[in-house]
C-alpha positions as CSV (number, residue, x, y, z in Angstrom):
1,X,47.3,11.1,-0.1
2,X,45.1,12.2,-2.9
3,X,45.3,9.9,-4.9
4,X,44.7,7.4,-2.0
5,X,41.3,9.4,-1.0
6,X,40.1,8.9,-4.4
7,X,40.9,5.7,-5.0
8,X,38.6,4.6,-1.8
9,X,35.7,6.7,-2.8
10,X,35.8,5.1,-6.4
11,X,36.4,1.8,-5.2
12,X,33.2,2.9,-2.5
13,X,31.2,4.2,-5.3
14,X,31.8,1.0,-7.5
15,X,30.9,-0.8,-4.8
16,X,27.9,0.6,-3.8
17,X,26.6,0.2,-7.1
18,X,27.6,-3.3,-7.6
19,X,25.4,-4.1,-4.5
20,X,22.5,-5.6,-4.9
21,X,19.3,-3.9,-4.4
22,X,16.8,-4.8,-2.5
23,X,14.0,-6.4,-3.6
24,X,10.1,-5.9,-3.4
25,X,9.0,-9.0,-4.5
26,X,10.0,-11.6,-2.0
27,X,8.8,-15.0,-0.2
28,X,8.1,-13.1,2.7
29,X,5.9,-10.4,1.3
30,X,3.9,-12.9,-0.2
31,X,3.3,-15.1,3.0
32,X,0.1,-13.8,4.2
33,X,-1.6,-14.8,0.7
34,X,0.0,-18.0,0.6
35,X,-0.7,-18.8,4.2
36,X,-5.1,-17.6,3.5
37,X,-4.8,-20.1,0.6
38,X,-3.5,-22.8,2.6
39,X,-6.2,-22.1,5.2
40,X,-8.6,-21.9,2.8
41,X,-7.7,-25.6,1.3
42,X,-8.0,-26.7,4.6
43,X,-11.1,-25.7,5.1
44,X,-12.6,-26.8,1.6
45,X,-11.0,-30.5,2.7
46,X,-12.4,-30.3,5.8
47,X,-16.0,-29.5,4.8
48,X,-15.6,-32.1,2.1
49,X,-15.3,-34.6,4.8
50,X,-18.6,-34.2,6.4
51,X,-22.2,-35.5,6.4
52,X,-24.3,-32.0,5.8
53,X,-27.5,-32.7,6.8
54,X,-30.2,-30.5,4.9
55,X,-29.5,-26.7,6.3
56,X,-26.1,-27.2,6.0
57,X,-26.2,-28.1,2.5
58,X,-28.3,-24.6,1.8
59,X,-25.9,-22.9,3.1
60,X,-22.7,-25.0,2.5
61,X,-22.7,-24.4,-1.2
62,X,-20.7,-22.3,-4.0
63,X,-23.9,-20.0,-5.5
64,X,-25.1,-18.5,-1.2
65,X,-21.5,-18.8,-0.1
66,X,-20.5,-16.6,-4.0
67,X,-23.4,-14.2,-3.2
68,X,-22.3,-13.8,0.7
69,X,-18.7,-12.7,-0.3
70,X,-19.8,-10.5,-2.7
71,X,-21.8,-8.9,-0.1
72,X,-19.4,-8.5,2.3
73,X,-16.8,-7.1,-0.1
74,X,-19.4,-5.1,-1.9
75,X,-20.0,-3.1,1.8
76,X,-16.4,-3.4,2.5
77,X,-15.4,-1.8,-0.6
78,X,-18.1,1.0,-0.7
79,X,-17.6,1.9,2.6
80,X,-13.7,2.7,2.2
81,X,-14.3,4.7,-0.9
82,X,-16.7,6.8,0.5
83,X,-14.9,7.3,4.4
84,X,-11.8,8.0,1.5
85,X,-13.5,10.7,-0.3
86,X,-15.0,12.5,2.2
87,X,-12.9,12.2,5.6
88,X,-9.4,12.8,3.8
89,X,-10.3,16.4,2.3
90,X,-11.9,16.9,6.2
91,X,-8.6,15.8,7.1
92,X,-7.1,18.3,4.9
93,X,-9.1,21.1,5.6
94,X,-9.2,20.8,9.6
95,X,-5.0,20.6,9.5
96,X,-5.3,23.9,7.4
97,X,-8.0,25.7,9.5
98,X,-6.6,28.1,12.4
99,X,-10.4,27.7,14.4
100,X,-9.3,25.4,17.1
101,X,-13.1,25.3,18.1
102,X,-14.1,24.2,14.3
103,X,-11.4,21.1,14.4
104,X,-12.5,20.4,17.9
105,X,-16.2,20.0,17.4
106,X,-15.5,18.1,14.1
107,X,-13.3,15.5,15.6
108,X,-15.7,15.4,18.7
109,X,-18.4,14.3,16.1
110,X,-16.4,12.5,14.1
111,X,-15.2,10.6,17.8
112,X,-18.7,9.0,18.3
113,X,-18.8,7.1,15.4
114,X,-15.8,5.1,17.2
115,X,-16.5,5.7,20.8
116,X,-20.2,3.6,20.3
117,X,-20.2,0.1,19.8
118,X,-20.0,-0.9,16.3
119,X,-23.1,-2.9,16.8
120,X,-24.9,0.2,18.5
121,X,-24.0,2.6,15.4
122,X,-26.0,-0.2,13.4
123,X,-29.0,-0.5,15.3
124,X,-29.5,2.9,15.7
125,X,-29.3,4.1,12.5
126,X,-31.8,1.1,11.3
127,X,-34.7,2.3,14.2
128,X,-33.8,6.0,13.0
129,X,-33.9,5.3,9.4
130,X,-34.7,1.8,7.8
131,X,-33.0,-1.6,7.5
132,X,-31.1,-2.7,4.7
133,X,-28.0,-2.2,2.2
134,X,-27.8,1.5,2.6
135,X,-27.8,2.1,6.1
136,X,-25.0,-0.5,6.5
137,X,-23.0,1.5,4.5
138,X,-23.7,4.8,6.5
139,X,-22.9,2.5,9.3
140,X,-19.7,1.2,8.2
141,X,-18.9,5.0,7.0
142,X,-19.1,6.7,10.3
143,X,-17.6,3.9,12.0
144,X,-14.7,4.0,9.8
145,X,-14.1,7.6,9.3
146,X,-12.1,9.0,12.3
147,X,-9.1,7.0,11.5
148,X,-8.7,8.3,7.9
149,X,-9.5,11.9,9.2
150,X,-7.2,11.7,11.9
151,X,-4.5,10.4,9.9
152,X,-5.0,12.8,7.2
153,X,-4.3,15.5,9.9
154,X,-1.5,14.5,11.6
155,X,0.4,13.5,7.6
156,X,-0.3,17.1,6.8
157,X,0.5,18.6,10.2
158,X,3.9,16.7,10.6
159,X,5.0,17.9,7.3
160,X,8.4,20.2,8.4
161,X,7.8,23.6,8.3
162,X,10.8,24.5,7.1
163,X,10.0,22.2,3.6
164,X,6.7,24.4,3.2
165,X,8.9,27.6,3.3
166,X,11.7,25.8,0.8
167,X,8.6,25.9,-1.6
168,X,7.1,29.1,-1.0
169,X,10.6,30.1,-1.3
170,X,10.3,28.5,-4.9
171,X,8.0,30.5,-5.7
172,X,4.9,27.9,-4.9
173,X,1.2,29.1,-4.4
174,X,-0.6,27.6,-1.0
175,X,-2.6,25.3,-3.8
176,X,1.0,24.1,-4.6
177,X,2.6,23.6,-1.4
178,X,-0.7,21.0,-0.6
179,X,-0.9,19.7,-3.7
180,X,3.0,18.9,-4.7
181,X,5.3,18.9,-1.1
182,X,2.1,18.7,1.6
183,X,-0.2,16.2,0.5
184,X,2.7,13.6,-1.2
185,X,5.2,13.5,1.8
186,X,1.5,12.8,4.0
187,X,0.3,9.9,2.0
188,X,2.0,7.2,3.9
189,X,0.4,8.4,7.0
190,X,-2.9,8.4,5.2
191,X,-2.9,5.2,3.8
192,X,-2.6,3.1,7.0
193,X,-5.4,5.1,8.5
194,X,-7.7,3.7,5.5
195,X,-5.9,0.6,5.6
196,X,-7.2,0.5,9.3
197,X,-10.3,1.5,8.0
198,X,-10.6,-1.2,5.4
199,X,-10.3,-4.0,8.0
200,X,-12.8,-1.9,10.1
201,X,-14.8,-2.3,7.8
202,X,-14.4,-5.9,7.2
203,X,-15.5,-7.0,11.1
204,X,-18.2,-4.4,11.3
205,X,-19.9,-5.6,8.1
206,X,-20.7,-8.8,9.7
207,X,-23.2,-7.5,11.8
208,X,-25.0,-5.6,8.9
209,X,-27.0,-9.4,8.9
210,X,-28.9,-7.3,11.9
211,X,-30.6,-5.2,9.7
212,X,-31.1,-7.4,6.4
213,X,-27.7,-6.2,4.6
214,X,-26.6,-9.8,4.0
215,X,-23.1,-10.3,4.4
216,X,-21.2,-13.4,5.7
217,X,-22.6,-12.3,9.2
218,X,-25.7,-14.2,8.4
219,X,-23.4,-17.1,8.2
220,X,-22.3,-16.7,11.5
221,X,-25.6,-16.2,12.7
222,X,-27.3,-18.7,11.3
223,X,-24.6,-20.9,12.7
224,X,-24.8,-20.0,16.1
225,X,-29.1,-20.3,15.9
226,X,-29.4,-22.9,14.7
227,X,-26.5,-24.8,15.8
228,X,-24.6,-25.9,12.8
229,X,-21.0,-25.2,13.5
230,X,-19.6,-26.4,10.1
231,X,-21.6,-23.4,8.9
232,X,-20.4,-21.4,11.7
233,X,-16.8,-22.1,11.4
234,X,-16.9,-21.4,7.4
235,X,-18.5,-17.7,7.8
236,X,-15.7,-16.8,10.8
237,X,-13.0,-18.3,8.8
238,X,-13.8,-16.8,5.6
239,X,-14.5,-13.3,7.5
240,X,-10.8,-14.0,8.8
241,X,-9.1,-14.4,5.4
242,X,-10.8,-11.6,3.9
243,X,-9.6,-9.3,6.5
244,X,-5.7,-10.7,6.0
245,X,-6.2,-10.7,2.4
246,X,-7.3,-6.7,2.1
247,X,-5.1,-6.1,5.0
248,X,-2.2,-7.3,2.9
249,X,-3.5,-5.5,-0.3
250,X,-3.7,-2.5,1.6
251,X,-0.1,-2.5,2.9
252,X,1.3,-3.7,-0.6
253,X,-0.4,-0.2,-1.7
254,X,0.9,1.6,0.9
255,X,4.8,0.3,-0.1
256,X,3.7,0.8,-3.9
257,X,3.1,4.7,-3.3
258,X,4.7,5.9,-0.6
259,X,7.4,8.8,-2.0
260,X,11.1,7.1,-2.4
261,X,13.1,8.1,0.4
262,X,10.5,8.3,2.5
């Protein structure tokens, strides 16, 4: 009978390492790239086929469509960094803090950011402040900030409590616990809150065109004024594909670091 038990759990062992692994590279991860390309060719055939009359042909072109992504990344990018470096140690801080009142009134504040319309957060800041660049970015910032800082607490909060006293048990310091159990079995729940802030701040920066921030929102606007819907349809499609594109870079980050097992 012994010899029969150990014969299955080495056959099951041989087995299970015989078995194929799966894999991270596949067809289907790659689809949403493959798919933005394809719309993208689509598009460039499309425009290709049409008579552009004189404004389109401003606007229809490699060097303002070039400087237009590059805006719109450029705030994109910024934005994330910044929301990333400032609302994840908040995040951190506010799940340590025992002051119910202090991580109250912080997520009340950072809750109006959210709660106002994205276009309202805009505006206001440019009558309160000045138009351009800069104030988009504070814009795009406090838009985009609750749902890192929320996600930051509830990763750390969730972590079980009776890991933390495993490591304390090790003979960890606090700094420790955060640093090496705390903060590494949190990070997938941190990085889709900035990967919902990244696409965020992908819609929102198309109405930094409001307040002379450029952007591919002054495609879009231009479009709709002056009623040239090629132009139009470029700006919301490329808008569209940029958001898939970082979406999909974001949650190919997200499988990259997560902690195995987790």
């Amino acid at each position: 009978m012994t010899v029969t038990t150990e014969t299955q759990a080495i056959g099951a062992t041989r087995a299970a390492e015989a078995s194929p692994r799966p894999r991270f590279f596949t067809w289907r991860r790659f689809a949403t790239p493959i798919v933005v390309v394809v719309v993208l060719a689509l598009l460039l055939l499309w425009v290709s086929t049409l008579q552009l009359d004189s404004i389109e042909q401003r606007t229809l072109n490699w060097t303002y469509i070039t400087l237009r992504v590059g805006e719109h990344l450029s705030l994109t990018v910024v934005a994330s960094a910044l929301v990333a470096v400032l609302a994840i140690p908040t995040g951190i801080l506010l799940a340590k803090t025992r002051s119910a009142t202090v991580r109250n009134v912080i997520l009340a504040i950072a809750n109006i950011g959210q709660a106002t319309p994205a276009v309202g957060v805009v505006i206001l800041l440019a009558i309160l402040w000045q138009t351009g660049y800069t104030t988009a970015l504070v814009a795009l910032v406090v838009y985009a900030f609750l749902p890192v800082l929320r996600n930051t607490m509830i990763g750390i909060q969730q972590v079980d409590a009776n890991v933390r006293e495993s490591a304390r048990g090790m003979g960890m310091t606090p700094n420790q616990v955060l640093t090496r159990i705390e903060v590494p079995l949190a990070v997938p729940v941190i990085l889709a809150g900035l990967r919902t802030a990244l696409v965020f701040c992908v819609g929102v920066a198309t109405i930094a065109t409001f307040i002379n921030a450029g952007g591919l929102g002054d495609m879009i606007v231009n479009g709709l004024k002056l009623q040239r819907y090629p132009v139009l349809v470029v700006g919301a499609v490329l808008v569209a594909c940029i958001a898939l594109l970082i979406d999909w870079i974001a949650g190919f980050a997200e499988d990259l670091l997560k902690p195995k097992g987790i």
